[in-house]
PDB file of N, CA, C and O in Angstrom, chain B, residues numbered from 101:
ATOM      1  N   UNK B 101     -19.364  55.595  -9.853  1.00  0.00           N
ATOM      2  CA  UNK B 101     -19.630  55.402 -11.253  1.00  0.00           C
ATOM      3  C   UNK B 101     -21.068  54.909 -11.411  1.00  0.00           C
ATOM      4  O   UNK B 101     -21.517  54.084 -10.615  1.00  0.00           O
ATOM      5  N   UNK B 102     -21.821  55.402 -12.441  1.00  0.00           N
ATOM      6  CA  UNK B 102     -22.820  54.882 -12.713  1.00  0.00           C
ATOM      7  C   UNK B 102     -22.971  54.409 -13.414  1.00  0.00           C
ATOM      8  O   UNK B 102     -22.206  54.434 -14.378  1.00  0.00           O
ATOM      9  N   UNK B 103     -24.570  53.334 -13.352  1.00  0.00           N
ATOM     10  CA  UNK B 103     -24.300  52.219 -14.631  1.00  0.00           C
ATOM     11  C   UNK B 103     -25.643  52.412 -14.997  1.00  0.00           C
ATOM     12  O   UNK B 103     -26.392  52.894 -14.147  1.00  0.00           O
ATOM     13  N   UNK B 104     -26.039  52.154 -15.992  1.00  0.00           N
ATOM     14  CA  UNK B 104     -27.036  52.301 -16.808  1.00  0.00           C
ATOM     15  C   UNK B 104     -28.211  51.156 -17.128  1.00  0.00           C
ATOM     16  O   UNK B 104     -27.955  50.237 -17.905  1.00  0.00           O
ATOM     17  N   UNK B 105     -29.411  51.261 -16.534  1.00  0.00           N
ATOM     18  CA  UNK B 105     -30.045  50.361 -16.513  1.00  0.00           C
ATOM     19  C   UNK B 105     -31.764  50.318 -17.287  1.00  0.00           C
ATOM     20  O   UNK B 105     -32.567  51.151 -16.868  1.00  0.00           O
ATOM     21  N   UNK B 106     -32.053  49.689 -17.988  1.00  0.00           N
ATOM     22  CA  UNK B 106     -33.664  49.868 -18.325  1.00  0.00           C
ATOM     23  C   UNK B 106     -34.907  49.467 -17.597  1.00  0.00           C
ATOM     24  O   UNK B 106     -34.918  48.284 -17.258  1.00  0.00           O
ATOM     25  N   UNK B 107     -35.995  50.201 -17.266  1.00  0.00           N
ATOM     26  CA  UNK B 107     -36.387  49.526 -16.099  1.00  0.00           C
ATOM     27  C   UNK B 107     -38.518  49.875 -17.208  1.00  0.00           C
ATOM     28  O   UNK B 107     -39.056  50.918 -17.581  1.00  0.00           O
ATOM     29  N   UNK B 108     -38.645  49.457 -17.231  1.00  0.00           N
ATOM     30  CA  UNK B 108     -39.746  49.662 -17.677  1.00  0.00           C
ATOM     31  C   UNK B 108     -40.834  49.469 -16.828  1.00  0.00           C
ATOM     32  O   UNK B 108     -41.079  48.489 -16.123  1.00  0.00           O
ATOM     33  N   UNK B 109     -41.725  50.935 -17.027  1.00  0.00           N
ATOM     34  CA  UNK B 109     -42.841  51.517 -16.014  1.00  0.00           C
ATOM     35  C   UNK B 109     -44.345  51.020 -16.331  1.00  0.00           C
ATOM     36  O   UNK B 109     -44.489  50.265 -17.293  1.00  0.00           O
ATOM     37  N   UNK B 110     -45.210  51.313 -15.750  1.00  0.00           N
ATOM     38  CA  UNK B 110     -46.597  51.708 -16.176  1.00  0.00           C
ATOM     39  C   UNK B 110     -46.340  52.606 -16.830  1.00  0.00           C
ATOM     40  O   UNK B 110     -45.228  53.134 -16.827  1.00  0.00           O
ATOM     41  N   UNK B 111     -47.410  53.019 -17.610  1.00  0.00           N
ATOM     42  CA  UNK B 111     -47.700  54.495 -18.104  1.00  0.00           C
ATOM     43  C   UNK B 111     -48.094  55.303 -16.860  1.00  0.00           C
ATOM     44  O   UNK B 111     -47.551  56.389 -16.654  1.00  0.00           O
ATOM     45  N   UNK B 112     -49.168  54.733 -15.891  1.00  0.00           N
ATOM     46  CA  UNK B 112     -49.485  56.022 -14.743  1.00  0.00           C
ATOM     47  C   UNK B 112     -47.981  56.189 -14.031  1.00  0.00           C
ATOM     48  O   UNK B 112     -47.608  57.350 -13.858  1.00  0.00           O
ATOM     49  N   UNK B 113     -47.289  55.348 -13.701  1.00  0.00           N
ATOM     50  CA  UNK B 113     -45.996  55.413 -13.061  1.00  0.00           C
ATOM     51  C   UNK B 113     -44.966  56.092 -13.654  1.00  0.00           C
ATOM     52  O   UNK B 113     -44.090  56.449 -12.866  1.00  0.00           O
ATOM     53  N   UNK B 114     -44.814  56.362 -14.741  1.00  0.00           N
ATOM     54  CA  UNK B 114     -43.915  57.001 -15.490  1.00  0.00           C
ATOM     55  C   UNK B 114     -44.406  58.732 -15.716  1.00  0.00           C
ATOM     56  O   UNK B 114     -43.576  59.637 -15.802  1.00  0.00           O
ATOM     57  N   UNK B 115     -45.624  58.903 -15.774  1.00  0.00           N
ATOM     58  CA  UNK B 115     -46.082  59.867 -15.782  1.00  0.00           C
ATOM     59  C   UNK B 115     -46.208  60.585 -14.450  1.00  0.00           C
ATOM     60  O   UNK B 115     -45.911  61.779 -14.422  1.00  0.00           O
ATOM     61  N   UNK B 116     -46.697  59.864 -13.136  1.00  0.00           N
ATOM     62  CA  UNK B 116     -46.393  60.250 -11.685  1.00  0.00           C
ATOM     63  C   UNK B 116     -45.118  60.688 -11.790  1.00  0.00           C
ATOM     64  O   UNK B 116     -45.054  61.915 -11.724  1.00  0.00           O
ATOM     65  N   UNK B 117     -44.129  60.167 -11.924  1.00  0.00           N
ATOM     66  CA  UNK B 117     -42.704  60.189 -11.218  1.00  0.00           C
ATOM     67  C   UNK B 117     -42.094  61.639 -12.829  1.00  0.00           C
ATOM     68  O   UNK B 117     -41.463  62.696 -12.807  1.00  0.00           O
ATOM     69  N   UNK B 118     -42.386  61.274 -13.317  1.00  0.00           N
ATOM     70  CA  UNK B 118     -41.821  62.588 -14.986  1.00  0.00           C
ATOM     71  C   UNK B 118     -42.338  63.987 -13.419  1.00  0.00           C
ATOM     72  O   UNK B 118     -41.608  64.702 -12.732  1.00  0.00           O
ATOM     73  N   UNK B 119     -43.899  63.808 -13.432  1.00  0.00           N
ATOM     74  CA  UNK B 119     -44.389  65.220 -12.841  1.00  0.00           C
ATOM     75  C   UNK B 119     -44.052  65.387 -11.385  1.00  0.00           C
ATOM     76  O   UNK B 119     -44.315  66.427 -10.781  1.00  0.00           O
ATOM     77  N   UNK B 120     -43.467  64.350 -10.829  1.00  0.00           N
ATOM     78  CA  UNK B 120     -42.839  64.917  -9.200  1.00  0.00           C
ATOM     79  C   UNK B 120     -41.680  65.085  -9.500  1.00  0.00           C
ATOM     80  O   UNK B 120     -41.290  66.069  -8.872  1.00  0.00           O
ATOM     81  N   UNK B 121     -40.443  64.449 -10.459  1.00  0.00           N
ATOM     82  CA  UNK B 121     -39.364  64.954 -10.942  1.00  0.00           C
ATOM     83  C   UNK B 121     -39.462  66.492 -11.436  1.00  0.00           C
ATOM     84  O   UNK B 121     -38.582  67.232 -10.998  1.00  0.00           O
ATOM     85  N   UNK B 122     -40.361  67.019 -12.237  1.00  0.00           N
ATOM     86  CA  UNK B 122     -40.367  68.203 -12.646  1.00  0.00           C
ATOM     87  C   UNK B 122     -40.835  68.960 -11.553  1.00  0.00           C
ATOM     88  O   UNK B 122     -40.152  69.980 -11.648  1.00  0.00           O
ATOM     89  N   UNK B 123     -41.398  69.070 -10.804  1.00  0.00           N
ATOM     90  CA  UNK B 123     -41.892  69.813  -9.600  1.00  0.00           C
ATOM     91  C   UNK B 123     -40.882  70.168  -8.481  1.00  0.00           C
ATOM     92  O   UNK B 123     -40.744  71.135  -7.731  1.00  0.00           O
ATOM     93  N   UNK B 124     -40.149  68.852  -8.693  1.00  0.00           N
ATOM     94  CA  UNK B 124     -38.779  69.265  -7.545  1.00  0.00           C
ATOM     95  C   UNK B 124     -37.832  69.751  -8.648  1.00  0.00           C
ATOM     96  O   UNK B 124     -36.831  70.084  -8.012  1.00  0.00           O
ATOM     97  N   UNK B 125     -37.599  69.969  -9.889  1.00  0.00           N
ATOM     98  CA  UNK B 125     -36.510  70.535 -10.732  1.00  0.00           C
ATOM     99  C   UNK B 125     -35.502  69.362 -10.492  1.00  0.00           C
ATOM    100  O   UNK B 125     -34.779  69.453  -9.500  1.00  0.00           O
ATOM    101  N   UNK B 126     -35.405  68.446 -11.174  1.00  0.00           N
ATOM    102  CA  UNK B 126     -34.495  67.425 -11.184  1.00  0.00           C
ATOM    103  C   UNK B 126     -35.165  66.334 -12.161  1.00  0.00           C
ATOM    104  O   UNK B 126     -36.365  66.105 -12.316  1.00  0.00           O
ATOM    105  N   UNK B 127     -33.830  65.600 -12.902  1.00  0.00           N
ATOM    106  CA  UNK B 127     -34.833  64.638 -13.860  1.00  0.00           C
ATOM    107  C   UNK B 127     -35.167  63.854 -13.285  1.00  0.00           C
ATOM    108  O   UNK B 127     -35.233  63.741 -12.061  1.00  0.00           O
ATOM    109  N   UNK B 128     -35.570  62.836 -14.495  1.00  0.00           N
ATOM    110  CA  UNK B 128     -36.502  61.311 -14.080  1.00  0.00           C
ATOM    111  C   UNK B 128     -35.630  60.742 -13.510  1.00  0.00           C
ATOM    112  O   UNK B 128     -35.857  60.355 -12.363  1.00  0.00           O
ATOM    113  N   UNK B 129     -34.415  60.513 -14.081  1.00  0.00           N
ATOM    114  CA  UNK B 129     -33.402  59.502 -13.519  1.00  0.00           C
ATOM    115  C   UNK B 129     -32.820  59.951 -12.171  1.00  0.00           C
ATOM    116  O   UNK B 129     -32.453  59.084 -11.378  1.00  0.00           O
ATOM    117  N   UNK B 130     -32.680  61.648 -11.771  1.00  0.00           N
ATOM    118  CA  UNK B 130     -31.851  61.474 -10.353  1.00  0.00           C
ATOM    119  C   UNK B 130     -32.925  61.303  -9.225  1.00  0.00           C
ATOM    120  O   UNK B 130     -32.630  61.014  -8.065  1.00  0.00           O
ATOM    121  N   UNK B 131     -34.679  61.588  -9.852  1.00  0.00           N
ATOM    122  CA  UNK B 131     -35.602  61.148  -9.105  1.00  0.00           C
ATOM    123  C   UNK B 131     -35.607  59.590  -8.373  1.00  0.00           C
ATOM    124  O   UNK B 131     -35.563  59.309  -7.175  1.00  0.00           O
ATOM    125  N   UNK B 132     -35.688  58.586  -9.717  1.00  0.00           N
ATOM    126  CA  UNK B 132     -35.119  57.192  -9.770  1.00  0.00           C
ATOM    127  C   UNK B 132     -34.327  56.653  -8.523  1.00  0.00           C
ATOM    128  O   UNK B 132     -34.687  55.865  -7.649  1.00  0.00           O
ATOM    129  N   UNK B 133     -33.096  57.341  -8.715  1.00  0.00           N
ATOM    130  CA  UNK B 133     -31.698  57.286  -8.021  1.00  0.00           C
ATOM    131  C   UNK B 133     -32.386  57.444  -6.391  1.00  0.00           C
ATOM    132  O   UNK B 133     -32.585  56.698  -5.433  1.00  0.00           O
ATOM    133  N   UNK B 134     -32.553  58.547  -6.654  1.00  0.00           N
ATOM    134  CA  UNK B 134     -33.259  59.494  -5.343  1.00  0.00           C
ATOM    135  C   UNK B 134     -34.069  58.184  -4.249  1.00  0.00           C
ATOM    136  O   UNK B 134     -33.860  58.064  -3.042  1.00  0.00           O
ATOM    137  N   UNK B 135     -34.958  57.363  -5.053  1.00  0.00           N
ATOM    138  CA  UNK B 135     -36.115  56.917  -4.311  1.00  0.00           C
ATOM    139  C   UNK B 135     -35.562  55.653  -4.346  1.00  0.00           C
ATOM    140  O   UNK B 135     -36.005  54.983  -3.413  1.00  0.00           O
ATOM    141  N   UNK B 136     -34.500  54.835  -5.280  1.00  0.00           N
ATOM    142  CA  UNK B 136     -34.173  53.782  -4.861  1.00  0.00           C
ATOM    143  C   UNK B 136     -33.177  53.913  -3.779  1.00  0.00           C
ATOM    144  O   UNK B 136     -33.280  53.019  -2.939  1.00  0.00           O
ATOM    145  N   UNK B 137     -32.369  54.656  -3.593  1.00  0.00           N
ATOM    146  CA  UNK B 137     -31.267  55.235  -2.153  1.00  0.00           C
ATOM    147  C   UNK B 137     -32.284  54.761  -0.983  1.00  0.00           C
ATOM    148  O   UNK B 137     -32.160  53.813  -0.208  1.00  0.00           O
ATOM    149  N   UNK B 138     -33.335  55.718  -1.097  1.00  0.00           N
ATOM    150  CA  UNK B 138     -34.381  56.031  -0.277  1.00  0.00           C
ATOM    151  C   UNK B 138     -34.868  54.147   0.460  1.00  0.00           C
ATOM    152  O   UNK B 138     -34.666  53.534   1.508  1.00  0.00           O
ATOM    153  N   UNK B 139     -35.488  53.918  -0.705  1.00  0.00           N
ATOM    154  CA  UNK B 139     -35.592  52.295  -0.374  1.00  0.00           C
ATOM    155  C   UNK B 139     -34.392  51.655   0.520  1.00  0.00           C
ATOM    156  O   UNK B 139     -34.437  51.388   1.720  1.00  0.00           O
ATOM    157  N   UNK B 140     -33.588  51.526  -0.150  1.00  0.00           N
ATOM    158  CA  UNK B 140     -32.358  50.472   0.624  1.00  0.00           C
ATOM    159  C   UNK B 140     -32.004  51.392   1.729  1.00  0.00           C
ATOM    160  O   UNK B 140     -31.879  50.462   2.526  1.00  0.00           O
ATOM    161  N   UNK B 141     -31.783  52.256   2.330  1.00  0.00           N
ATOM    162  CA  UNK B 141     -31.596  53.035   3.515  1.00  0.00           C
ATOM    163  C   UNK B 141     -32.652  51.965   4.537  1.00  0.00           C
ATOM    164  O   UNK B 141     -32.273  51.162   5.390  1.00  0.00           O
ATOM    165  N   UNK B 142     -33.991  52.264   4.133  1.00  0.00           N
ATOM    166  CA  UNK B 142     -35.384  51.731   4.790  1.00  0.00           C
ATOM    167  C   UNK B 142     -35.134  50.204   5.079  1.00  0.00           C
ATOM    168  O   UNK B 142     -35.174  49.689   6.196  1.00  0.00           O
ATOM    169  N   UNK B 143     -34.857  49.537   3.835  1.00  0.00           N
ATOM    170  CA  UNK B 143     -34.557  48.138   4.401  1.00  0.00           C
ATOM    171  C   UNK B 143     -33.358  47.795   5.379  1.00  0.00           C
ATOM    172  O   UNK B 143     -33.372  46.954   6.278  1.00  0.00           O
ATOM    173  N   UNK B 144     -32.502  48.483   5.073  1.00  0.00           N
ATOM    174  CA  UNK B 144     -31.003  48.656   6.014  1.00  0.00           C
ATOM    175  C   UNK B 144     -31.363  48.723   7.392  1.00  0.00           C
ATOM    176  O   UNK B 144     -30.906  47.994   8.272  1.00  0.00           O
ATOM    177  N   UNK B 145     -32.553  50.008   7.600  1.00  0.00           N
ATOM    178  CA  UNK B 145     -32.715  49.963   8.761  1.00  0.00           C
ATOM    179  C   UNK B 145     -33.690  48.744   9.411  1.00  0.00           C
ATOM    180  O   UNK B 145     -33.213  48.069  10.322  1.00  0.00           O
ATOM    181  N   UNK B 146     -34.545  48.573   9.113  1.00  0.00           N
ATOM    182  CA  UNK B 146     -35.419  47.065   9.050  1.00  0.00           C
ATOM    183  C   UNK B 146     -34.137  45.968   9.344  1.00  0.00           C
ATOM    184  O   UNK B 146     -34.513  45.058  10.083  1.00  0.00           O
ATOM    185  N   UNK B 147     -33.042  45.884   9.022  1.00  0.00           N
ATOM    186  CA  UNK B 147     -32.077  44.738   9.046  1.00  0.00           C
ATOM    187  C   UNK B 147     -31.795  45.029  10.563  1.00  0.00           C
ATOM    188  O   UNK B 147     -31.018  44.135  10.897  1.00  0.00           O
ATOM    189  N   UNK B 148     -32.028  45.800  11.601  1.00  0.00           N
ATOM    190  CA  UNK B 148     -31.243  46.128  12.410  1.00  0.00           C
ATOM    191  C   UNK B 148     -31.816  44.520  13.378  1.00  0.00           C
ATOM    192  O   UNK B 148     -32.984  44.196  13.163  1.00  0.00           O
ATOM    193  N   UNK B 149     -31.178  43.817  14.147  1.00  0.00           N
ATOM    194  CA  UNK B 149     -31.380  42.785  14.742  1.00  0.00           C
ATOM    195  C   UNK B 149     -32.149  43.267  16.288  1.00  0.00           C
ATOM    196  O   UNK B 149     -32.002  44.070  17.210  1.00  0.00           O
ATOM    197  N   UNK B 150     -32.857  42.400  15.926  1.00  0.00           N
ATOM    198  CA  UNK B 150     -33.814  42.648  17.267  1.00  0.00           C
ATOM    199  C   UNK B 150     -33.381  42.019  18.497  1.00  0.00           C
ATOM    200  O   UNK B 150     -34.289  42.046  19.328  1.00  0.00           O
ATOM    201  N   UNK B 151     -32.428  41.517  18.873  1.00  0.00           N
ATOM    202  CA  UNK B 151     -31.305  41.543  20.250  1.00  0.00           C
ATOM    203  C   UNK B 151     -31.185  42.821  20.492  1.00  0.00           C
ATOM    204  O   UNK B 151     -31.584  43.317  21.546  1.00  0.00           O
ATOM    205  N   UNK B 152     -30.464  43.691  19.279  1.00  0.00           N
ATOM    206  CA  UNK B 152     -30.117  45.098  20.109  1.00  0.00           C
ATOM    207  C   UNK B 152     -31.184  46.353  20.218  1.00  0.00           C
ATOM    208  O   UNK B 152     -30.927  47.379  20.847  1.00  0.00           O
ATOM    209  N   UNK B 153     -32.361  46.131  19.547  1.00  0.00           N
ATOM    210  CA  UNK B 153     -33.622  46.464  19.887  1.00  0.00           C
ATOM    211  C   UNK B 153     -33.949  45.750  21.844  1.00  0.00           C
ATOM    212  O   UNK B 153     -34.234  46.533  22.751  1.00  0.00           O
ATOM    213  N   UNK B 154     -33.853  44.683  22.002  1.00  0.00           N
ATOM    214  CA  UNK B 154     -34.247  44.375  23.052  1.00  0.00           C
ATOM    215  C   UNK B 154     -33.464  45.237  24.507  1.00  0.00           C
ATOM    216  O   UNK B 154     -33.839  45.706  25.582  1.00  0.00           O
ATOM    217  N   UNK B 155     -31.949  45.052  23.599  1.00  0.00           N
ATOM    218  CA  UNK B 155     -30.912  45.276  24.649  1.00  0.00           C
ATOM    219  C   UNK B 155     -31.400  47.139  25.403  1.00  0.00           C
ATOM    220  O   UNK B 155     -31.635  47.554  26.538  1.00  0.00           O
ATOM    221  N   UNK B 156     -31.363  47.611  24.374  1.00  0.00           N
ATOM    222  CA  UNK B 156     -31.891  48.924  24.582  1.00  0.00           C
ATOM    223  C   UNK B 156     -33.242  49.180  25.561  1.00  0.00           C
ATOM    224  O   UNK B 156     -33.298  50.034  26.446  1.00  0.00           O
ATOM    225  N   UNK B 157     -34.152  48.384  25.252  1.00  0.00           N
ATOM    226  CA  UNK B 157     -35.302  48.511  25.618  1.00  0.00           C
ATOM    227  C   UNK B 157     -35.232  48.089  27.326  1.00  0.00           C
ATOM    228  O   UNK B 157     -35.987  48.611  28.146  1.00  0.00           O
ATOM    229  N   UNK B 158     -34.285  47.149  27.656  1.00  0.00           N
ATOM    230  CA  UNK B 158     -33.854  46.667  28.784  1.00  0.00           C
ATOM    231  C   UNK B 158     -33.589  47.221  29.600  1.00  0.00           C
ATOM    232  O   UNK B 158     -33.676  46.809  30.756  1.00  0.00           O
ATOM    233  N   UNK B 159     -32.976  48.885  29.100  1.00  0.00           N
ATOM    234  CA  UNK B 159     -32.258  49.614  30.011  1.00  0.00           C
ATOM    235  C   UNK B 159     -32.898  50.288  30.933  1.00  0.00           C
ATOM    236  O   UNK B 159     -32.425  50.856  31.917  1.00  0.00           O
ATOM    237  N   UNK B 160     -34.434  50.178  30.449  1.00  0.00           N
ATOM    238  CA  UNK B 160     -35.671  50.425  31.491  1.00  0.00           C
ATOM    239  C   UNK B 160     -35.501  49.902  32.702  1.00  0.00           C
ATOM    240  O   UNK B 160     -35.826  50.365  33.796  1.00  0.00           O
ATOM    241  N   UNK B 161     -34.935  48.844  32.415  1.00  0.00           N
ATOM    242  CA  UNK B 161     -34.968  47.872  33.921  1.00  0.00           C
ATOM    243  C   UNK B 161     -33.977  48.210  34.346  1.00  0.00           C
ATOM    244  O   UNK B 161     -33.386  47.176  34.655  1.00  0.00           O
ATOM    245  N   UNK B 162     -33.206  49.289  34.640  1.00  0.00           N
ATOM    246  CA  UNK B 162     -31.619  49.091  35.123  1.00  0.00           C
ATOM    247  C   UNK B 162     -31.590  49.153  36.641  1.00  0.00           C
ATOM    248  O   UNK B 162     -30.775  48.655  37.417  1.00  0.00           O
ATOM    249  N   UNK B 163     -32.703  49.903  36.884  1.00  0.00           N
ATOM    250  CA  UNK B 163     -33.229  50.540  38.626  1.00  0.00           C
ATOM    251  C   UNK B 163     -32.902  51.768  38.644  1.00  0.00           C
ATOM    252  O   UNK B 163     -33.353  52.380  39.612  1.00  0.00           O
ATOM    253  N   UNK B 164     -32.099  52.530  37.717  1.00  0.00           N
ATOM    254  CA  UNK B 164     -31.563  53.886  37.858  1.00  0.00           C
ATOM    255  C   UNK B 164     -32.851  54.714  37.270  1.00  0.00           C
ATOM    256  O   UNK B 164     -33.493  54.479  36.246  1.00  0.00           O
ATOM    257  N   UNK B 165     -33.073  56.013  38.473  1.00  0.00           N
ATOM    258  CA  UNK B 165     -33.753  56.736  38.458  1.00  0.00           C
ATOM    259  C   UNK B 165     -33.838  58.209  37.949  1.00  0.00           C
ATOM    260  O   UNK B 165     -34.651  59.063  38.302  1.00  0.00           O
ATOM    261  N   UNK B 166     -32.463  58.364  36.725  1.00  0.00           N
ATOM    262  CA  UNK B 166     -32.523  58.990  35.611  1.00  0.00           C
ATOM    263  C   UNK B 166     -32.769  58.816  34.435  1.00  0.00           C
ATOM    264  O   UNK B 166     -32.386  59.650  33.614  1.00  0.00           O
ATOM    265  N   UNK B 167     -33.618  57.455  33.967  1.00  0.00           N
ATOM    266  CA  UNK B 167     -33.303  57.121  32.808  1.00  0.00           C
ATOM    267  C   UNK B 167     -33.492  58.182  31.953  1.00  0.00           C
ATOM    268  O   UNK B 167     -32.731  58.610  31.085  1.00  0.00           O
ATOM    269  N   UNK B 168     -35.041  58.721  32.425  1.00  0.00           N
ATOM    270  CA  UNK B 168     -35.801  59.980  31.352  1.00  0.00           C
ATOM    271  C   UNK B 168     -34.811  61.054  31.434  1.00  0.00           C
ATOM    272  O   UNK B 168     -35.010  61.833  30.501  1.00  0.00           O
ATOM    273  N   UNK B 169     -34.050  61.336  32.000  1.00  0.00           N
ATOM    274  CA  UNK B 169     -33.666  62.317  31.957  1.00  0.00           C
ATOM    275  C   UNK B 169     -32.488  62.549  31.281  1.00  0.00           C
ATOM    276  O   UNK B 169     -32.288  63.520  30.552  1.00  0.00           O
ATOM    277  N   UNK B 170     -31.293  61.192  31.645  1.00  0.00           N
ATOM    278  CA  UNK B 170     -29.859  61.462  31.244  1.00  0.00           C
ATOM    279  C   UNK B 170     -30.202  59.761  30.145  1.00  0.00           C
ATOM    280  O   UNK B 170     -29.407  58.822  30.177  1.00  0.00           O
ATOM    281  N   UNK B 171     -31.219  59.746  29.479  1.00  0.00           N
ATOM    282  CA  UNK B 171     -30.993  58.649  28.540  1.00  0.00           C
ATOM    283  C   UNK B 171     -30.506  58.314  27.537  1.00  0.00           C
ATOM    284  O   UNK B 171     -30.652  57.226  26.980  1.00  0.00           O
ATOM    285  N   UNK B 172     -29.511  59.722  27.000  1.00  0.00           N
ATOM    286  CA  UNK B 172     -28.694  59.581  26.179  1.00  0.00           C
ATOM    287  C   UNK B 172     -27.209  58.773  26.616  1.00  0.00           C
ATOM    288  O   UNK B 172     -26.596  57.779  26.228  1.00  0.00           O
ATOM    289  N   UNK B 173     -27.031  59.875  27.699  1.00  0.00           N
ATOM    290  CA  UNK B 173     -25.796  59.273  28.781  1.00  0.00           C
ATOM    291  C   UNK B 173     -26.002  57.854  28.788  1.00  0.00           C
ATOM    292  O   UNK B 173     -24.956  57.211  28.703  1.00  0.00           O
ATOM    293  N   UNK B 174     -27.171  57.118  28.874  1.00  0.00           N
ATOM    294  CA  UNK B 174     -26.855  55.863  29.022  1.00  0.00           C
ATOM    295  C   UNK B 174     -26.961  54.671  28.304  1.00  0.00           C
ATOM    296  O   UNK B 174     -26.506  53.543  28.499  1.00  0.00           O
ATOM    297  N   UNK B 175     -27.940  55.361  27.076  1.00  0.00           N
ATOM    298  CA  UNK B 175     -27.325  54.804  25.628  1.00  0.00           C
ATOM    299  C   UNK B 175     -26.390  54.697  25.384  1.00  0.00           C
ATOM    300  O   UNK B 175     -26.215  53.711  24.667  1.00  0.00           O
ATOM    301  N   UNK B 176     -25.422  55.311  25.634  1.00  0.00           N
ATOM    302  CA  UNK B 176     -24.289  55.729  25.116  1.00  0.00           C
ATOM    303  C   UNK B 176     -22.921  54.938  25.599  1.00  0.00           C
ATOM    304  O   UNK B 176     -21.918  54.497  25.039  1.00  0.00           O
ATOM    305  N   UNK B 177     -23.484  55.009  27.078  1.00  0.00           N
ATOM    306  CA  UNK B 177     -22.207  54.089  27.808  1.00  0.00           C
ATOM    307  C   UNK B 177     -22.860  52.312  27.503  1.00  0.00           C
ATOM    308  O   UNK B 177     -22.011  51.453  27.265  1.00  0.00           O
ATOM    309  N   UNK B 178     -24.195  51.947  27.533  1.00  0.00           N
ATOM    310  CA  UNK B 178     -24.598  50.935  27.078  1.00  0.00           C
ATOM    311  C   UNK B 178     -24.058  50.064  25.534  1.00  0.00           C
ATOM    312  O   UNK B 178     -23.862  48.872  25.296  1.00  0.00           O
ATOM    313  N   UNK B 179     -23.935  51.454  24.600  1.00  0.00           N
ATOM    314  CA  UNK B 179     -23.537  50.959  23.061  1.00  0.00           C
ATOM    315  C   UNK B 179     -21.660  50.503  23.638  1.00  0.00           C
ATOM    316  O   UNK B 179     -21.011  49.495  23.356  1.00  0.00           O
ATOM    317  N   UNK B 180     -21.243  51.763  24.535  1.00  0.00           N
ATOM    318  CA  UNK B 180     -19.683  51.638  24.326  1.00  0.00           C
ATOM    319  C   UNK B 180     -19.383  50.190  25.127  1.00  0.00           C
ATOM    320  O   UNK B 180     -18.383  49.540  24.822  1.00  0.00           O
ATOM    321  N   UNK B 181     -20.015  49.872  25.840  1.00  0.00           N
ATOM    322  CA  UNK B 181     -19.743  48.380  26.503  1.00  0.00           C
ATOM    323  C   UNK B 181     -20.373  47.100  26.036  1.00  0.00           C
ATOM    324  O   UNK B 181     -20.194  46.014  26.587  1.00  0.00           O
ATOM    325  N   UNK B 182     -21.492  47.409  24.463  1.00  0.00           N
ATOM    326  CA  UNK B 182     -21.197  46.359  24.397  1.00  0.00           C
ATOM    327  C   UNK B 182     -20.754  46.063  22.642  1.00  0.00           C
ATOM    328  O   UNK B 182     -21.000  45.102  21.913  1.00  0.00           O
ATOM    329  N   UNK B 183     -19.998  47.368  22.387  1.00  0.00           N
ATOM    330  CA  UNK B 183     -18.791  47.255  21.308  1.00  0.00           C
ATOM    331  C   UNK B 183     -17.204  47.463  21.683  1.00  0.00           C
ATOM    332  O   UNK B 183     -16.239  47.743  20.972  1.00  0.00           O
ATOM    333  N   UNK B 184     -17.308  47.258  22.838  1.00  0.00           N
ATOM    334  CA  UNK B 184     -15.902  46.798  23.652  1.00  0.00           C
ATOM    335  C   UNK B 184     -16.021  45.694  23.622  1.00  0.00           C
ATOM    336  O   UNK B 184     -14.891  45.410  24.020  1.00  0.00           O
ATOM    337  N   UNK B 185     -16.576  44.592  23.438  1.00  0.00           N
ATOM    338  CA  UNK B 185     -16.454  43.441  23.745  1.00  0.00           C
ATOM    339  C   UNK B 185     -15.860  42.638  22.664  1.00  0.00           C
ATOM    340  O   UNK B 185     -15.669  41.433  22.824  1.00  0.00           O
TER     341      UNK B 185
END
């Protein structure tokens, strides 16, 4: 459901966003919609905790001499062991 909100622009800002809304064929508002989604996605990812940034980065050190190669494989068993826990 959507809710309805007033948000008042610049004039250059309202006029930017009218002419990239019309250029992609879509209005002002699903433009709006469009770029605030866009935002909170970006910060969402920014929230990600830098433990499991580290943890990952760690796996450099494992001594195993596939990392480059099978480093999905070991992302993978890395995430599943430590959301088993």
């Amino acid at each position: 459901m959507k809710t309805k909100t007033m948000v008042y622009l610049e004039r250059a800002q309202h006029r930017a966003l009218r002419e990239r809304a019309r250029a992609e064929g879509i209005s002002l508002a699903a433009l709006i919609r469009r770029l605030a989604d866009e935002h909170l996605n970006e910060t969402r990812l920014r929230a990600v905790p830098p433990a499991t940034f580290r943890a990952l980065v760690a796996l450099g050190e494992s001594g195993q001499i596939d990392i480059a190669t099978e480093h999905d494989a070991h992302l993978a068993r890395a995430l599943r062991r430590k959301h088993a826990r």
